[in-house]
C-alpha positions as CSV (number, residue, x, y, z in Angstrom):
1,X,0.0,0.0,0.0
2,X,3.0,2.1,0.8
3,X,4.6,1.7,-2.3
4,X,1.6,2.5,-4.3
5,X,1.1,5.4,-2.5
6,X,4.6,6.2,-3.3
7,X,4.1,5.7,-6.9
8,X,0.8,8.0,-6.8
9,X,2.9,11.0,-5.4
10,X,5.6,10.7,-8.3
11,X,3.0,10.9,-10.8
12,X,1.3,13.9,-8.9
13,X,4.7,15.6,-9.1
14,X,5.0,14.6,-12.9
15,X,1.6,16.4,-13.6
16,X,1.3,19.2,-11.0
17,X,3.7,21.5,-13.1
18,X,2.0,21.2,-16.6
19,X,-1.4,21.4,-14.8
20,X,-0.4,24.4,-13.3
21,X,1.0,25.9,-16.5
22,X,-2.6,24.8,-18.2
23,X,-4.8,26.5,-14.9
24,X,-2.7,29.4,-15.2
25,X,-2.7,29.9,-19.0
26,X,-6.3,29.4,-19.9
27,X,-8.1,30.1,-16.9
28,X,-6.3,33.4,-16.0
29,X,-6.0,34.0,-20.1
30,X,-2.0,35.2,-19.5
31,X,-0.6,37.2,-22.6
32,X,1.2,34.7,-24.7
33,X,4.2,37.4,-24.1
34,X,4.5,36.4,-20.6
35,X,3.3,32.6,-20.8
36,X,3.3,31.0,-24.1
37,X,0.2,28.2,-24.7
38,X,1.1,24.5,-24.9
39,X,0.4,24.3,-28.4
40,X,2.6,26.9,-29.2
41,X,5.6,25.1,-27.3
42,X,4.6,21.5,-29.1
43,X,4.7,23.7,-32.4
44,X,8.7,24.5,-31.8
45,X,8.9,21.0,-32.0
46,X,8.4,20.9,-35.7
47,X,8.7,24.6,-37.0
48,X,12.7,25.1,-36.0
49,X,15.6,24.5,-38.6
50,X,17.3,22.0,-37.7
51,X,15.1,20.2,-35.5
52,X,14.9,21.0,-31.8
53,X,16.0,17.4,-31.0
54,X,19.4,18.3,-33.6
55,X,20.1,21.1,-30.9
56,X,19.1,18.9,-28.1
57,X,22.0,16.0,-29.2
58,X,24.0,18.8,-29.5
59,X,23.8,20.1,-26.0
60,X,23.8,16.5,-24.3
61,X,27.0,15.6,-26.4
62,X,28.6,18.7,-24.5
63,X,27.0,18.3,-21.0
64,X,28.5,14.4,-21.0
65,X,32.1,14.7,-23.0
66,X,32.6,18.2,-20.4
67,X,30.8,16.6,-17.3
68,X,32.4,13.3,-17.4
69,X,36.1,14.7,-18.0
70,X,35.1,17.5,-15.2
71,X,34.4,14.4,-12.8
72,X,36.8,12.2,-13.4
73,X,39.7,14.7,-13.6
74,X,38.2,16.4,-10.4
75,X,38.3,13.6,-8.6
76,X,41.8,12.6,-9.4
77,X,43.2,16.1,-8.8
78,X,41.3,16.1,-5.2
79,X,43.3,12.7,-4.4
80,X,46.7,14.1,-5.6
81,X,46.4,17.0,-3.9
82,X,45.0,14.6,-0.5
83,X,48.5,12.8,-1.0
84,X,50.9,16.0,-1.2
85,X,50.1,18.4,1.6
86,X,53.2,20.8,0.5
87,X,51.1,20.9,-3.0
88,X,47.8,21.8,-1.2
89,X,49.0,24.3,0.8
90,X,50.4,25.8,-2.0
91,X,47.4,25.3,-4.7
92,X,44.2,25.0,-2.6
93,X,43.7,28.9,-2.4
94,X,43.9,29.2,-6.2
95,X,41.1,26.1,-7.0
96,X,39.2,27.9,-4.0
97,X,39.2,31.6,-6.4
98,X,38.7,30.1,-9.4
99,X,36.0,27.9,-8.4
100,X,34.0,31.0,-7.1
101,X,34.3,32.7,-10.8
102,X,30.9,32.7,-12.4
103,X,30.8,31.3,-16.0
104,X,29.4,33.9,-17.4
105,X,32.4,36.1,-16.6
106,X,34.8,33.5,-17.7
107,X,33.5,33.3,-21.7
108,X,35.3,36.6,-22.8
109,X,38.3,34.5,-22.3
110,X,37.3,31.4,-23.7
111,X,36.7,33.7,-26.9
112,X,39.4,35.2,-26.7
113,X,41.9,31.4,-26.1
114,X,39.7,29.3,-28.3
115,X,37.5,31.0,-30.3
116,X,34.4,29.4,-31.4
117,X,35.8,26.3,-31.3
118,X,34.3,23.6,-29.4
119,X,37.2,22.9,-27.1
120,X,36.8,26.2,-25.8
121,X,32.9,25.0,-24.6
122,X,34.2,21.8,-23.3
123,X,36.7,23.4,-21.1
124,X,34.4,25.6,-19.7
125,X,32.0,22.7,-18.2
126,X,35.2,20.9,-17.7
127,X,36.7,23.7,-15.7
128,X,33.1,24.7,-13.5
129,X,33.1,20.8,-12.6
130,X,36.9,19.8,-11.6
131,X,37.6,22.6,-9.7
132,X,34.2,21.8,-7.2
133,X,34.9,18.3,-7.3
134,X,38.7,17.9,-6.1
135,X,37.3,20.6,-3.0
136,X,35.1,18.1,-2.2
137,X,37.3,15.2,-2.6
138,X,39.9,17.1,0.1
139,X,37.3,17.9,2.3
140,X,35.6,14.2,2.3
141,X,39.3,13.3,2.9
142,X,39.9,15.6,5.8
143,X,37.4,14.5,7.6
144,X,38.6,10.4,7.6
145,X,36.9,8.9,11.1
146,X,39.8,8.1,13.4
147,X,39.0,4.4,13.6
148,X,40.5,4.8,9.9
149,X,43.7,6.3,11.0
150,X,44.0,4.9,14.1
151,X,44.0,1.8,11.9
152,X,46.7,3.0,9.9
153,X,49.2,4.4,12.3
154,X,48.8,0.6,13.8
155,X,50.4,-1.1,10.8
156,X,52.9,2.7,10.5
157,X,51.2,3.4,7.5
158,X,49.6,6.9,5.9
159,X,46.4,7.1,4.7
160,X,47.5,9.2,1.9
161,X,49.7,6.5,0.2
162,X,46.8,3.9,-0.2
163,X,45.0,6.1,-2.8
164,X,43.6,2.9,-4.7
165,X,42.3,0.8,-2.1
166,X,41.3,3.1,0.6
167,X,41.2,6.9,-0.1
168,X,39.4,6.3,-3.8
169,X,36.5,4.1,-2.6
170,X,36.1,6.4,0.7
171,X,35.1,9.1,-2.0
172,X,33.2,7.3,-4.2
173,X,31.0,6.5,-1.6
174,X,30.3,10.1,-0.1
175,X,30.2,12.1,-3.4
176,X,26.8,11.4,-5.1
177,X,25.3,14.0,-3.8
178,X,28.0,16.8,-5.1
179,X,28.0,15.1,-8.3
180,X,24.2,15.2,-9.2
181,X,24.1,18.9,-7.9
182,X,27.3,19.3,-10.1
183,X,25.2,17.9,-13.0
184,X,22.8,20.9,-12.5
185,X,25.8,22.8,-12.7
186,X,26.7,21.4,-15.3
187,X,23.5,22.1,-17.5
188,X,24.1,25.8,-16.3
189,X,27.5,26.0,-18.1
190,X,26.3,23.8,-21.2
191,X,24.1,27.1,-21.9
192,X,26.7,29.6,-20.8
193,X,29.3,27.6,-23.4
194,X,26.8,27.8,-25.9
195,X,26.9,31.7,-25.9
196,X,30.4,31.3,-27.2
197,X,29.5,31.5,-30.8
198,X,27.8,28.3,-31.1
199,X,25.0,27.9,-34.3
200,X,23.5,24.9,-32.9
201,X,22.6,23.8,-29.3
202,X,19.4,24.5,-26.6
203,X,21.8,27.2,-25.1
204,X,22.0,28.7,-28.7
205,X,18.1,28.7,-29.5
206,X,17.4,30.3,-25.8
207,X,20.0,33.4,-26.9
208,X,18.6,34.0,-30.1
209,X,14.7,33.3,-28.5
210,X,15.5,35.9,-26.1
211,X,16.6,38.9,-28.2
212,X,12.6,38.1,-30.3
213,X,11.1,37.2,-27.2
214,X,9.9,34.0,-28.6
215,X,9.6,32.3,-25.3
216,X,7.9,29.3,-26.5
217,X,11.0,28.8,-27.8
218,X,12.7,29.4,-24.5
219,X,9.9,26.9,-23.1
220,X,10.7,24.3,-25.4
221,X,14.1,24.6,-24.3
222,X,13.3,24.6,-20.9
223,X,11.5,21.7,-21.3
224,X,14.0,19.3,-22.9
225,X,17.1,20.8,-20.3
226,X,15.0,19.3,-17.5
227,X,14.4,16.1,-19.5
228,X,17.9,16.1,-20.2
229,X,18.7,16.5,-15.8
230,X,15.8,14.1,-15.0
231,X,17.2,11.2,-17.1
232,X,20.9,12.0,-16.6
233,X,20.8,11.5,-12.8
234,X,18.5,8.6,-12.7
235,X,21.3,7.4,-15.2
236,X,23.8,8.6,-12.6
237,X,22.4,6.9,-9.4
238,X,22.2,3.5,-11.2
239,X,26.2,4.2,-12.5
240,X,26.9,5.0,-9.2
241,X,25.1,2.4,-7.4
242,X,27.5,0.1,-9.4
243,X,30.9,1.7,-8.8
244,X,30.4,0.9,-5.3
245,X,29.4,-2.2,-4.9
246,X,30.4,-3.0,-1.5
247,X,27.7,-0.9,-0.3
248,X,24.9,-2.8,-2.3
């Protein structure tokens, strides 16, 4: 009974957003300026050149090529660092600054290093990911539970040199949460990379929407970026699950 209770509420939540967007449409009759009609949205679907779901691959080939190489070279950054306290006193302020640097205020130099090239977008996710994750892999590390190191200073050991078999799958097993808030992140820069001269991608259609104030085009986009989150980090916690299988 519990469960289908369960299930009941998840398809509530599905439907309470487009029900609202219906009540509030047609019931309060909102300008189409302000709050564009379902139809109008569905339309974009097939009245854009190239197809919506052509700018839609587009974006998701970015989010995953910058968001994976963002993780994985986060994570191994935060362990190096873990292992060489001389090189995290001496780099952890920097990764602290530049990890506080907005996107947005980063893409005049992306233009100006890279152009419109593409590597110039994928460094930019790249970039806002790593930096967050190897802070968060230090401070997951920092905070080791003494039965850990009492463990090691025991058998005259530092944690620090077991990077593989004990400092790695301590991680792993603490940073789900900071990497599906990083995927929202994530989505965030995909847009914000887009701005860098891109002629195809959600991020793209949303700049030029916004200077016509064609927001069903905006909504459109909207729509398919949450898809996009929604199915990446249901993707994500299954991956995850996985990795760590000693906790299965």
């Amino acid at each position: 009974m519990s469960k289908l209770k369960n299930n009941i509420f998840k398809i509530v939540g599905i439907i309470l957003v487009p029900a609202i967007w219906f009540a509030l449409k047609y019931l309060f009759n909102v300008s189409g300026r302000y709050l564009p009609s379902p139809i109008s949205v569905i339309d974009t679907f097939s009245t854009i050149e190239p197809n919506i779901l052509i700018h839609f691959t587009w974006s998701l080939g970015r989010l995953i090529i910058g968001y994976s190489g963002g993780v994985m070279i986060g994570i191994l950054l935060g362990l190096w660092l873990f292992k060489s306290k001389s090189f995290t006193d001496l780099l952890y302020p920097t990764i602290q600054s530049l990890r506080s640097v907005p996107a947005a205020a980063t893409v005049p130099f992306f233009l100006l290093w890279f152009g419109f090239e593409e590597t110039g977008k994928f460094l930019l996710i790249f970039t806002g990911i790593a930096f967050n994750l190897s802070i968060t892999t230090i401070e997951i590390l920092s905070i080791i539970p003494d039965k850990y190191l009492i463990f090691f200073r025991s058998i005259n050991k530092q944690a620090e040199n077991h990077l593989r078999y004990f400092a790695l799958p301590f991680v792993l097993e603490k940073l789900l949460p900071t990497l599906r808030f990083s995927l929202s992140t994530a989505i965030g820069l995909v847009v914000v990379s887009e701005f860098l001269g891109s002629q195809v991608g959600l991020g793209y259609l949303i700049q030029t929407a916004r200077s016509t104030f064609s927001m069903n085009v905006i909504f459109a986009c909207m729509l398919l970026f949450g898809v996009m989150n929604f199915a990446i980090d249901k993707i994500l916690v299954f991956i995850w699950g996985k990795i760590i299988y000693w906790k299965s």
